[in-house]
N, C-alpha and C positions, 0 to 999 in steps of 0.2 A: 295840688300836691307840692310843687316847688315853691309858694308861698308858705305852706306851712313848717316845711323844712327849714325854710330860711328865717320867719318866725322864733323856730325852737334853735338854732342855732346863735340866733341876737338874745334869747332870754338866758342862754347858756354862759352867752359872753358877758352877758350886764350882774349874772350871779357869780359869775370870778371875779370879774371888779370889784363887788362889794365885800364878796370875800378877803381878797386882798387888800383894800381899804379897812375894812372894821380890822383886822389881824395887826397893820400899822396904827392904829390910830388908835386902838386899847387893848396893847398888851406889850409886852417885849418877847422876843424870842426863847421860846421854849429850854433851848440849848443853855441861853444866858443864864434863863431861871435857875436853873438845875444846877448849874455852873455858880452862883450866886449862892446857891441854898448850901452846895458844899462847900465854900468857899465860910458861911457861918456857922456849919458846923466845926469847922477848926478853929476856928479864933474865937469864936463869943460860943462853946457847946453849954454853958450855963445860962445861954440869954442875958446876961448880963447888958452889953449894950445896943445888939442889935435885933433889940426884940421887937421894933417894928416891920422888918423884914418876917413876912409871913407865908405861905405856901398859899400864893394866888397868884394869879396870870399876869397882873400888870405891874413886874419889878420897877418897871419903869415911873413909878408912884413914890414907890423904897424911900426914906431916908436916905442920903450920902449915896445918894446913884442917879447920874444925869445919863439919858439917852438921844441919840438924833431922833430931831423931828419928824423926819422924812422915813430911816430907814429904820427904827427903831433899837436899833442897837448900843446897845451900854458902849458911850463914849470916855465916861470918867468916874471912877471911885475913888470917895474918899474916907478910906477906912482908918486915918489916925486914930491911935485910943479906944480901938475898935477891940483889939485884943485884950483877954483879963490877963493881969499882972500876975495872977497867982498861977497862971499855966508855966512861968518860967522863961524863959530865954527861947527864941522862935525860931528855927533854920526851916527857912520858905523856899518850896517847892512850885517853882513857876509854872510849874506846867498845867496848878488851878488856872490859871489866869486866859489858856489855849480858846475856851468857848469863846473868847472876847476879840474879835475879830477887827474892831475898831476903833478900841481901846486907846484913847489919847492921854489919857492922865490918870496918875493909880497913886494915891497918897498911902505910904504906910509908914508914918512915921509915928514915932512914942510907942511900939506895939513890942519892943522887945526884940528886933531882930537883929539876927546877928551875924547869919551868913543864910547863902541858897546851895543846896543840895541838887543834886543831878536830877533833871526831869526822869519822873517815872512812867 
């Protein structure tokens, strides 16, 4: 009886591991994703330039998105030229950028900005 408990309890732990291993090792964080997707629907909503950003699991694939290897989290975007011209003058609201927890470098340059608005 206590072998097999102890059994089910090593196959329980070796199926979190891989759990957690496959979740790092192909995909990015969910949070990011969503965070990411909104984050193009304001700047490019025509697809215009960031139309290889797609609604799948591994942002971390993305054009102009680097993440750590280790924790998978979006370390640096770089979205120059990322925004269409014809949207106008841009006042950027920081508080897209909250999902990104690790976030070392964030290029938004040529996109038209002009000032930041009060986090919402």
């Amino acid at each position: 009886m206590m072998m097999k408990r102890m059994g089910a309890l090593m196959l329980l732990a070796l199926l979190t591991l891989v759990g957690e291993w496959y979740g790092r090792c192909y995909g990015c964080l969910e949070e990011e994703r969503i965070g990411l997707l909104e984050i193009q629907s304001l700047i490019d909503p025509d697809g215009v330039s960031l139309t290889d950003w797609v609604d799948s699991s591994n942002c971390c694939e993305w054009p102009r998105i680097e993440c750590d290897n280790t924790t998978r989290r979006v370390i640096q975007l770089f979205l120059s030229y990322a925004r269409d011209f014809r949207l106008g003058d841009w006042v950027l609201n920081a508080s897209l950028f909250q999902p990104f927890k690790e976030l070392q470098s964030l290029d938004l340059g040529y996109n038209g900005l002009v000032g930041c608005m009060e986090n919402e």
